[in-house]
C-alpha positions in Angstrom: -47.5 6.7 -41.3 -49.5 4.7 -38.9 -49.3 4.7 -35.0 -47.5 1.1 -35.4 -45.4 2.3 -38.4 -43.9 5.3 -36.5 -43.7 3.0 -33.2 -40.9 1.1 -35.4 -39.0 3.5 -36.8 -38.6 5.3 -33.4 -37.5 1.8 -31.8 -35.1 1.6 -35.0 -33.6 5.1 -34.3 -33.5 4.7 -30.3 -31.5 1.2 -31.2 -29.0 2.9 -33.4 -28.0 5.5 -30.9 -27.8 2.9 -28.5 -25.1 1.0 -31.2 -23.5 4.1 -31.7 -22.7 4.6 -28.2 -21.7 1.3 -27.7 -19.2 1.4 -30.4 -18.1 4.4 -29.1 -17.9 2.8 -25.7 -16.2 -0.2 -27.6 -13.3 1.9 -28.8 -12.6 3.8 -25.5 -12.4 0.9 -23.5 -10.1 -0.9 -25.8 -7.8 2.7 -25.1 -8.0 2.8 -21.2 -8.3 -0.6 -20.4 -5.5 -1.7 -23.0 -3.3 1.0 -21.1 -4.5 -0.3 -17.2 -3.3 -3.4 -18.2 0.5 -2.0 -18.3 0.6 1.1 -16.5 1.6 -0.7 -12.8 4.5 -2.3 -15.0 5.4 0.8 -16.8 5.2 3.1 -13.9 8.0 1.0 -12.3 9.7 0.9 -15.0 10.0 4.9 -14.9 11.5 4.6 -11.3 7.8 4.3 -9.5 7.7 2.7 -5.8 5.1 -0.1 -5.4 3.4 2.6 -3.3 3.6 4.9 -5.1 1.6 3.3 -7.9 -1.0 1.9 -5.4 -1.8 5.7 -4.0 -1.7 6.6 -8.2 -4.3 3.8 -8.3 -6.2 5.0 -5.8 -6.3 8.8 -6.5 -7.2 8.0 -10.4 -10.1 5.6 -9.1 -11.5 8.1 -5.7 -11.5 11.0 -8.8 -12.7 8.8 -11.2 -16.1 8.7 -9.1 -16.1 11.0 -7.0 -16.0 14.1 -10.1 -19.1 12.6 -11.0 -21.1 14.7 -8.7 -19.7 17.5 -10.2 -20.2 16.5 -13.6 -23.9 15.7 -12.8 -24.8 18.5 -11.9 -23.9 20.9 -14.3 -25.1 18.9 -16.8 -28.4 19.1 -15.1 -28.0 22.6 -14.7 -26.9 23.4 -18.0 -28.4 20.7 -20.5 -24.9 20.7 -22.4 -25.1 16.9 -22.4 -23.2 16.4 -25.1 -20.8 18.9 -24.9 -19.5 17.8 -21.6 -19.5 14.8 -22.7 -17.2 15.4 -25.9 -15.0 17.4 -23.3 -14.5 14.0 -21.4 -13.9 11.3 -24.1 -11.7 14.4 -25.1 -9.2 14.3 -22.2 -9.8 10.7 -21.8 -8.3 9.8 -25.4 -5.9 12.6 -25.4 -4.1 11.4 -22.2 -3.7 7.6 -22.9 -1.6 7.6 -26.0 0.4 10.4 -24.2 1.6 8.0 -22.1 3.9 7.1 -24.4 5.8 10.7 -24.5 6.4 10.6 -20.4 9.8 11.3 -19.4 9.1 10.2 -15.6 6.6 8.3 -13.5 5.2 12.1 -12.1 4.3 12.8 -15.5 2.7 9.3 -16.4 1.8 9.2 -13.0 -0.4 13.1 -13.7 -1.5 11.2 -17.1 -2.8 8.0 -15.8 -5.0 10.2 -13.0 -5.8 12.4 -15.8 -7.8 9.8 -18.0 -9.9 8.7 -14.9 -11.0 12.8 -14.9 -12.2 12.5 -18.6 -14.1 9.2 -17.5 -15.5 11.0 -14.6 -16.4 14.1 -16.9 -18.3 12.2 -19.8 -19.9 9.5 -17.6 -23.4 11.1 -15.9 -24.4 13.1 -19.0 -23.7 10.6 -21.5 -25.9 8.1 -19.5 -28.5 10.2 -19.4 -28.4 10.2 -23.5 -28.5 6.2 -23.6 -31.8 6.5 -21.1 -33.5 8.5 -23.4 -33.4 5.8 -26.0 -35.0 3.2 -23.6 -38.2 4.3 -23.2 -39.0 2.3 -26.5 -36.0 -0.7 -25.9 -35.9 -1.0 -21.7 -33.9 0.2 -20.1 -32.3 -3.3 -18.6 -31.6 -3.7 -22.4 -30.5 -0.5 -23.5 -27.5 -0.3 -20.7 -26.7 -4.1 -21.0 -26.2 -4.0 -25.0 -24.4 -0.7 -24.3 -22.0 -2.6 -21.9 -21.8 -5.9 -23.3 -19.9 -3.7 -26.1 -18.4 -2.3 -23.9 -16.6 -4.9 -22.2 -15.8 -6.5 -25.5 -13.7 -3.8 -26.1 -12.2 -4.0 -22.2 -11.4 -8.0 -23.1 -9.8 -6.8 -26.7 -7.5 -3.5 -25.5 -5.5 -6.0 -23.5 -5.1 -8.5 -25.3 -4.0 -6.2 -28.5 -1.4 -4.7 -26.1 -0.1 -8.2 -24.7 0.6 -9.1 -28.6 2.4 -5.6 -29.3 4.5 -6.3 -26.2 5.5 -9.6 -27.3 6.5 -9.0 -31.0 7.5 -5.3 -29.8 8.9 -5.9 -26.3 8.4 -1.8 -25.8 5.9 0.0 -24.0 6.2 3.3 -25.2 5.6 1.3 -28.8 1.9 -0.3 -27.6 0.8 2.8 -25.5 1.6 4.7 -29.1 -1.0 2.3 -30.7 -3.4 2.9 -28.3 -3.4 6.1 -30.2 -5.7 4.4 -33.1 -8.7 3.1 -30.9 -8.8 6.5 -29.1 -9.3 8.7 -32.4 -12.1 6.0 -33.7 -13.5 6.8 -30.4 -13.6 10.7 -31.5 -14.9 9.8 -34.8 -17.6 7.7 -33.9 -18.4 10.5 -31.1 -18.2 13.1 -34.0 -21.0 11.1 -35.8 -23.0 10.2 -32.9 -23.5 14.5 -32.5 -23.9 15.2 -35.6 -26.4 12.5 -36.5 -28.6 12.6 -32.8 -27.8 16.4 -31.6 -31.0 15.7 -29.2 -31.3 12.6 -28.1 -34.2 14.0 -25.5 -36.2 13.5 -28.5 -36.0 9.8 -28.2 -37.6 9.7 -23.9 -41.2 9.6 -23.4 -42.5 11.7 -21.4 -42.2 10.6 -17.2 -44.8 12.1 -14.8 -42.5 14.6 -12.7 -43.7 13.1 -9.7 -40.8 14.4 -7.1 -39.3 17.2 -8.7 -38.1 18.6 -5.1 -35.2 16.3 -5.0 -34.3 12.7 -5.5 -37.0 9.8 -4.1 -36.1 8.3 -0.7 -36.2 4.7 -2.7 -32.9 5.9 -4.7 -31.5 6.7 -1.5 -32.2 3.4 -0.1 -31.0 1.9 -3.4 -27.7 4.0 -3.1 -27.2 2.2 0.4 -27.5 -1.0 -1.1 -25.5 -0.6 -3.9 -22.6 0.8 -1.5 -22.6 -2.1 0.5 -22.5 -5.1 -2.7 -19.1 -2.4 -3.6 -17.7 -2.6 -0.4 -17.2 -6.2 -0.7 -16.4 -6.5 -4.2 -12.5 -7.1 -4.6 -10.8 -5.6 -7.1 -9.3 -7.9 -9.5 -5.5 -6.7 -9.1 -5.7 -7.9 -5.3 -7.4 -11.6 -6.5 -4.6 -11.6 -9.2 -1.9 -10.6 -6.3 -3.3 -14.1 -4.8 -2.6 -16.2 -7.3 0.7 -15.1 -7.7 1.6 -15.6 -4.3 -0.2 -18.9 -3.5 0.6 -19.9 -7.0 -2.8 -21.1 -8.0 -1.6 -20.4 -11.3 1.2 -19.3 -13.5 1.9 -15.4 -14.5 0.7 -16.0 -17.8 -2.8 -17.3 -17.0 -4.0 -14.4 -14.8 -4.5 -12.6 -18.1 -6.2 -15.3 -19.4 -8.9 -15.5 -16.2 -9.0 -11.9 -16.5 -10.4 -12.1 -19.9 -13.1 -15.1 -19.0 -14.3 -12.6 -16.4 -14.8 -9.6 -18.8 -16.4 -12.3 -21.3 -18.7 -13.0 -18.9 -19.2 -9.7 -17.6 -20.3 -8.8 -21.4 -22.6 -11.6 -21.6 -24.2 -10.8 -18.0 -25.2 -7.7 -18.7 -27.3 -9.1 -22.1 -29.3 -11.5 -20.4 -29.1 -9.8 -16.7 -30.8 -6.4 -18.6 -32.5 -8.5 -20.4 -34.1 -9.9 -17.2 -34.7 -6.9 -15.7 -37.1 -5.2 -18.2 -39.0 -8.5 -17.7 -38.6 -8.8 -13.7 -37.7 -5.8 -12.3 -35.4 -4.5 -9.4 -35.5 -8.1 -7.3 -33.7 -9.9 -10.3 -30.9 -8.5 -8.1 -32.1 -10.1 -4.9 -31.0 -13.4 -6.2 -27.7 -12.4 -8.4 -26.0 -10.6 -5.2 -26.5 -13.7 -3.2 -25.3 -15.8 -5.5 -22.1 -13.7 -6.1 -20.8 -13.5 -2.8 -19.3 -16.9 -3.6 -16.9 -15.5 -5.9 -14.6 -14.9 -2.6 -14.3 -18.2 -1.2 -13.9 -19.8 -4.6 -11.5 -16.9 -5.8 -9.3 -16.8 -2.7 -9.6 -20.5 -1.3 -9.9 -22.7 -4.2 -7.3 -24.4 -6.8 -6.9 -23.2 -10.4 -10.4 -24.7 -11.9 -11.8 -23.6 -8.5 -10.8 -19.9 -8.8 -11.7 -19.7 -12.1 -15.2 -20.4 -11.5 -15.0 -17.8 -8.9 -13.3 -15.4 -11.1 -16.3 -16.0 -13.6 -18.8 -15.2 -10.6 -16.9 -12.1 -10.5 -17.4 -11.3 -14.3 -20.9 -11.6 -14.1 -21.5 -9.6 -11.1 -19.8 -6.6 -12.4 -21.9 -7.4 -15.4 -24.7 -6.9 -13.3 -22.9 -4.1 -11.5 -22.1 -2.1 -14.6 -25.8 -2.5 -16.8 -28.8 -2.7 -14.1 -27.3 -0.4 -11.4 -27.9 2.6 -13.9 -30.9 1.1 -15.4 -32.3 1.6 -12.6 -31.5 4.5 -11.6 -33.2 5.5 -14.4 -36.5 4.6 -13.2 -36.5 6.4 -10.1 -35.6 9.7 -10.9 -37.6 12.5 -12.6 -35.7 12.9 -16.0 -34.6 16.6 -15.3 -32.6 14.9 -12.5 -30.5 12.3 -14.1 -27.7 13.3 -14.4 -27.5 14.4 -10.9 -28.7 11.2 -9.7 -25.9 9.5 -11.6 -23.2 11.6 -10.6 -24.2 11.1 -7.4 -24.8 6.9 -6.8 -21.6 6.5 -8.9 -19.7 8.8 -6.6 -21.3 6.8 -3.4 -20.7 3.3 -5.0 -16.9 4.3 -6.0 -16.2 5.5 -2.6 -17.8 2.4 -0.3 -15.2 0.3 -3.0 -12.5 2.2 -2.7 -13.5 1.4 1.1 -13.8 -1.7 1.2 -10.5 -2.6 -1.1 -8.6 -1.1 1.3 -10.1 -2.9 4.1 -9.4 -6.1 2.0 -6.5 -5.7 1.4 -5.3 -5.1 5.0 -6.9 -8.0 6.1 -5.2 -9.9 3.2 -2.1 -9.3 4.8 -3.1 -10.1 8.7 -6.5 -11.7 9.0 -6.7 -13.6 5.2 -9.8 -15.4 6.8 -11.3 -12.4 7.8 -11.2 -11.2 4.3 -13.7 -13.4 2.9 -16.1 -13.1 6.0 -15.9 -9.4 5.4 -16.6 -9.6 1.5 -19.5 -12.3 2.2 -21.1 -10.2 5.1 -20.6 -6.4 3.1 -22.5 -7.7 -0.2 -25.4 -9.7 1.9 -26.2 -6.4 4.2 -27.2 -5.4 0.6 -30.3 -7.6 0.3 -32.5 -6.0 3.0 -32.0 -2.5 1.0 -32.7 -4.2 -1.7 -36.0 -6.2 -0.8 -37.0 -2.5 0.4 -36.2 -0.8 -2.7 -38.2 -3.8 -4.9 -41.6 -3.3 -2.7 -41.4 0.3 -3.7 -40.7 0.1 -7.4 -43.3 -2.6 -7.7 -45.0 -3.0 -10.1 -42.7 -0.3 -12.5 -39.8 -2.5 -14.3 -37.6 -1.7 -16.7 -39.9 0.5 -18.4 -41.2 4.1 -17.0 -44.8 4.3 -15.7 -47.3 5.4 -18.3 
């Protein structure tokens, strides 16, 4: 086989693990996200307080990240990639369809925090599998295609759901169907061990430049990246907008939720496509540009706020598939995981920050709100700028 030959067939393999993952990532999403979509309603319909399922929300989310630091670093330590990460999609697809057996909102409630611990437990190592298959692909590419499938499956859980609801009327019936996506999700996990048990194979070979600990750029990167969180809304407060202002009816907000993921999924193609070709300051230009999501989310009328909802899509397009591209090419491989557990830890906590700030100026400063969403994601592009002059001229490749 020639030097070209075997150039293409290890492309070929890389992009099937890549498409395995991604289907993988397909069918999990359509679980958690199809069950998210409900679990406010169905909480209170156990006997749950609005606060408590806001401090539910917000202990699922803080763990969600936050165990990522631990997760990180024992895969590091250990190299068990993929065992921790079948231990996470594990309790992740165990404790959604379980749902539908809870007797009270404690126990849905313990359940619903319980599936953001499997998330947080399979997240770092397996992204340090899908980096291993871009050194032939990119690595803009490689996490884009991975999360374009994935929010494909984030735009089809909920919909699924909203048709079992209406022809059902029952939530304990469509949290039961979830059932189905989550065991695809183990058998296409099954496969994906069986057919790559090594997927280090796949990675060239990166120059262990700073083995002692993780570059200052990632540091500076991590700064940036916590400041574009802390003013990115959560959806559930722009949706709790348009149901109070009535910008538009109940039954639309679904409908602008799944433009947004649409365009998310499409974002992070073309965004990770861009970013193998351009590098780090692609995102220069894309955070500026999506700090108008706020005004046009919170201040416009319908056609208005939909264009801001779709600003929104695409920057957590962007969020979701260069954020760990990157991260990938400024770190010494044998850190990864580390790396990963800790930037999505730092990101989750500066939005968990900022949400809560948001949302307490939503209620007494509403103006203020948008000022402090504009002003947290532009204090981004100074870290940013930084972290470009640094990485230049590497893009979405490694050096060598």
């Amino acid at each position: 086989m020639t030097a070209e030959q075997e150039r293409a067939s290890a492309k070929s393999r890389a992009l099937k693990f890549v498409l395995l993952v991604g289907a993988m990532s397909f069918f999990a999403d359509f679980t958690y996200e199809g069950m998210r979509g409900i679990a406010g309603p169905y909480l209170a319909l156990l006997g749950a307080s609005a606060t408590a399922v806001g401090v539910v929300s917000g202990l699922g989310e803080l763990l969600g990240y936050g165990l990522r630091v631990v997760s990180g670093r024992l895969s590091d330590r250990t190299g068990q990639f993929w065992p921790i990460t079948i231990i996470g999609y594990i309790v992740q697809m165990v404790a959604v369809p379980s749902l539908a057996l809870a007797g009270s909102w404690p126990m849905a409630a313990a359940l619903i925090v319980l599936e953001r611990v499997g998330k947080a437990i399979r997240n770092p190592p397996r992204d340090v599998m899908l980096s291993h298959a871009a050194g032939e692909l990119g690595y803009g590419w490689v996490f884009g295609l991975h999360e374009a499938l994935d929010q494909l499956g984030a735009l089809s859980g909920p919909l699924v759901i909203a048709a079992v609801l209406a022809l059902q009327g029952d939530y304990q019936t469509a949290l039961a169907w979830l059932a189905v996506p989550a065991a695809l999700t183990l058998a296409v996990l099954a496969f994906a061990r069986w057919a790559y048990p090594r997927p280090e194979d796949m990675a060239a070979e990166l120059p262990d430049v700073r083995a002692e600990g993780l570059p200052r750029v990632f540091w500076i990167y991590l700064a940036a990246a916590g400041f574009v969180a802390m003013g990115f809304a959560d959806f559930p407060l722009i949706a709790y907008h348009f149901a109070q202002e009535s910008v538009v009816s109940t039954a639309t907000v679904p409908i602008f939720y799944a433009v947004a993921m649409g365009v998310s999924g499409l974002a992070s193609l073309v965004f990770g496509r861009l970013f193998d070709r351009r590098g780090i300051r692609i995102l220069i230009p894309l955070t500026v540009v999506s700090v108008l999501f706020a005004p046009l989310a919170f201040l416009g009328s319908a056609w208005v706020a939909l264009a801001g909802v779709a600003l929104w899509g695409m920057a957590m397009g962007v969020h979701e598939s260069i954020i760990p591209a990157a991260v990938a090419t400024m770190v010494p491989r044998e850190r990864r995981a580390s790396a990963y557990g800790l930037f999505t830890a730092g990101f989750g906590i500066a939005w968990f920050a900022g949400s809560a700030v948001m949302g307490l100026l939503y209620d007494v400063a509403f103006p203020a709100l948008i000022v402090f969403s504009i002003a947290a994601q532009l204090a981004a592009v100074p870290f940013l700028v930084a972290v470009g002059r640094r990485l230049e001229p590497n893009r979405g490749h490694p050096p060598g």
